[in-house]
N, C-alpha and C positions, 0 to 999 in steps of 0.2 A: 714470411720472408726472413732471410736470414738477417740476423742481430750483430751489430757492432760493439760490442760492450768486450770482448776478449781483448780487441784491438788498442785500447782504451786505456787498461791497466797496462798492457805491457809495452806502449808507447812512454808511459810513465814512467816506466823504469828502465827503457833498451833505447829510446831515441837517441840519446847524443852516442853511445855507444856503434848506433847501425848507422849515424849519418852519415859518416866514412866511406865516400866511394861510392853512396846509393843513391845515385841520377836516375830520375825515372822524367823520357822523353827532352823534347828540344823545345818545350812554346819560350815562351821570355816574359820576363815579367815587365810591367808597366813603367814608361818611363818616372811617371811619381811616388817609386820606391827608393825614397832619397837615403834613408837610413838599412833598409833590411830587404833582402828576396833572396829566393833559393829556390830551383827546381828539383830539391832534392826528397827523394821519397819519405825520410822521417826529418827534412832539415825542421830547426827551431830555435829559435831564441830569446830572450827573454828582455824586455820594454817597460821603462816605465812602471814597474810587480805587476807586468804580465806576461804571460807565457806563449808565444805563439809557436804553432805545428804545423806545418804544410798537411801529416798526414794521408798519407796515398794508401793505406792498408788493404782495400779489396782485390780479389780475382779479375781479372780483363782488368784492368785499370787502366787508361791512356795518360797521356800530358798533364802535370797540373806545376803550375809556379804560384809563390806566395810571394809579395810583398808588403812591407809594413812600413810608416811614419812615423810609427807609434803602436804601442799595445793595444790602443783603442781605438785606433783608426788603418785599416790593414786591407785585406783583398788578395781575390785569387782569377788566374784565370785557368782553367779546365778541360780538356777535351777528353771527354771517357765518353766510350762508344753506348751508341741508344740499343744497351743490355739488362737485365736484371739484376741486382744486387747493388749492395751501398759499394762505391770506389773507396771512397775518399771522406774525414772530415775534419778538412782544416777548422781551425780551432783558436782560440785567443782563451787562455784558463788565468782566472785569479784563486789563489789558496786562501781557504777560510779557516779552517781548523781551528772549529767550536761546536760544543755542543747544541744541539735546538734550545734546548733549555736555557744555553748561559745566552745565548745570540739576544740582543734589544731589538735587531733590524737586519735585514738581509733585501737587499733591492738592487733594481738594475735598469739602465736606461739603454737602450739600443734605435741605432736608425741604421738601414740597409738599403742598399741597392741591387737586385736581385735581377733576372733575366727571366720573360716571360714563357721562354722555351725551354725544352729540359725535364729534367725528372730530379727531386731535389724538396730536401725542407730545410728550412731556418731556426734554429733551435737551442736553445739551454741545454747541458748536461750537467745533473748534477749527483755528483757520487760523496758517500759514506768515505771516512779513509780505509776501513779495512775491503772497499769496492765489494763489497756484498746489495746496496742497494743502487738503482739508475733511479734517476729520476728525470725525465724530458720533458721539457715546454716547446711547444712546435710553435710559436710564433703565424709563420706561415709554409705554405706547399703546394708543391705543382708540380704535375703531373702523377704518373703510376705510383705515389708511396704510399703507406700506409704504416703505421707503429705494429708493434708485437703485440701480443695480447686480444682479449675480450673487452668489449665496452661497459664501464661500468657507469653508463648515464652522463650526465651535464651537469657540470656544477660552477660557478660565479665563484672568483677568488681572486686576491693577488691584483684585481683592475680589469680581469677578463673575463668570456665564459669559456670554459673548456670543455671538448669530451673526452675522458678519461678513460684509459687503457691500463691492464693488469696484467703481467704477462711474467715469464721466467725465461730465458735462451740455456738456462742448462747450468750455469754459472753464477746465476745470482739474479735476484726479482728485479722488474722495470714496470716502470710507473709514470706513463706516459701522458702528457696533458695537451689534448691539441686544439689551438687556437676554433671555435666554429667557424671565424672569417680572418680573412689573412691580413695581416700588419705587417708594412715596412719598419715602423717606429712607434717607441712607447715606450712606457715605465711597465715593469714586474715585480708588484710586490710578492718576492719568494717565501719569509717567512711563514706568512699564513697558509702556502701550500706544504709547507712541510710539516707546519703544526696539525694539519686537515689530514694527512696521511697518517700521521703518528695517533693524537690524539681523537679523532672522529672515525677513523677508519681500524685503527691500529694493526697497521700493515708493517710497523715495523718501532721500534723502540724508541730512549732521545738518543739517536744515533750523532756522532761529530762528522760535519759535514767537514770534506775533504779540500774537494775542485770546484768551482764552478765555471764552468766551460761553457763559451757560447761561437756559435759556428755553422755554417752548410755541411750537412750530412747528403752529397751526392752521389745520385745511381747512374745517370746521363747528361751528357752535357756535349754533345757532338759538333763536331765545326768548332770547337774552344767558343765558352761563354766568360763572361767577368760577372763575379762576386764581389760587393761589396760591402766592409761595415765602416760607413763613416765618422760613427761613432760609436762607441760605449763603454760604461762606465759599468761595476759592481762593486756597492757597497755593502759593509757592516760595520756592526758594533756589537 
């Protein structure tokens, strides 16, 4: 399946510049977006030193609105037709910019409220700043997804077990880690998986981690569904 990682970098740099004008559908957002929503295709704002992205980057894509409370407490709701390929992935990023090396801790607490229909995973994104490496924590998923790459076994880390994916979209390697059972909520200790890729696996150098982004990556979501993160935090030091 096709990769979301081109979309990614260049929301990073072109969002506030494309939000101008770029309405993508009419759903509405929820009445308990006391501070923030937008149904705009790259709307975004920034909460609290977090960064939120509505998001809407794929082909066929339908309705999608974001609103937020807070950086860490936000939501979407969605209507992308039951098609192939990622639509959308709204997104909540906090900026780390350090090296693995200097990092003492890298962690993260999340709880969600998800829809049990759909096509759709819940997930960390976490990039390098020169966005040469991806690196995904799928939390949880339902229905048709699947990460990129080849399975490189199960491995315990970070507080979960994952199967882990190795893959390239053409642009830069992805390193994906997906939950075996799926979690609304829980703590991610991140450091250890980035040390486990550098150091155990040496798939990639002490790279400085850029973003860390956590969000629904959606393919379908028909009849508009709500997403929620009612919480979450990312810390370091």
């Amino acid at each position: 399946m096709a990769k979301s990682t081109l979309r990614k970098v260049t929301m990073a740099v072109l969002a506030p510049a494309m939000a101008i004008g770029a309405t993508v559908g009419l759903a509405s957002a929820p009445a308990s977006a006391a501070v923030w929503n937008t149904c705009d295709q790259w709307g975004n704002t920034t909460l609290n030193g977090y960064t939120l992205y509505n998001n809407i980057w794929g082909s066929g894509a339908g309705s999608q609105c974001i609103w937020a409370n807070s950086g860490t407490n936000w939501g979407v709701n969605a209507n992308h037709p039951n098609t192939g390929g990622i639509k959308s992935y709204p997104n909540s990023k906090k900026v780390i910019n350090k090296s693995i090396t200097s990092l003492g801790s890298l962690s993260s607490n999340y709880n969600v409220t998800v829809p049990s229909s759909g096509a759709y995973n819940t997930s960390y994104d976490i990039w390098d700043t020169d966005y040469d490496y991806e690196i995904m924590l799928w939390v949880n998923k339902t229905g048709a997804v699947g990460p990129l790459g080849t399975s490189q076994g199960n491995v315990t880390l970070g507080g979960h077990t994952w199967t882990v994916y190795k893959g390239n979209n053409g642009a830069n390697e992805v390193f994906s880690f997906v939950r075996t059972s799926n979690s609304s909520s829980g703590s991610v200790n991140i450091l250890p998986i980035l040390k486990w890729i550098k150091d155990t696996k040496g798939w990639f150098g002490n790279e400085t981690i850029g973003d860390v982004q956590f969000g629904f990556e959606i393919t379908s979501s028909s009849g508009g569904l709500d997403f929620t993160t009612n919480n979450l935090t990312v810390s370091s030091s």
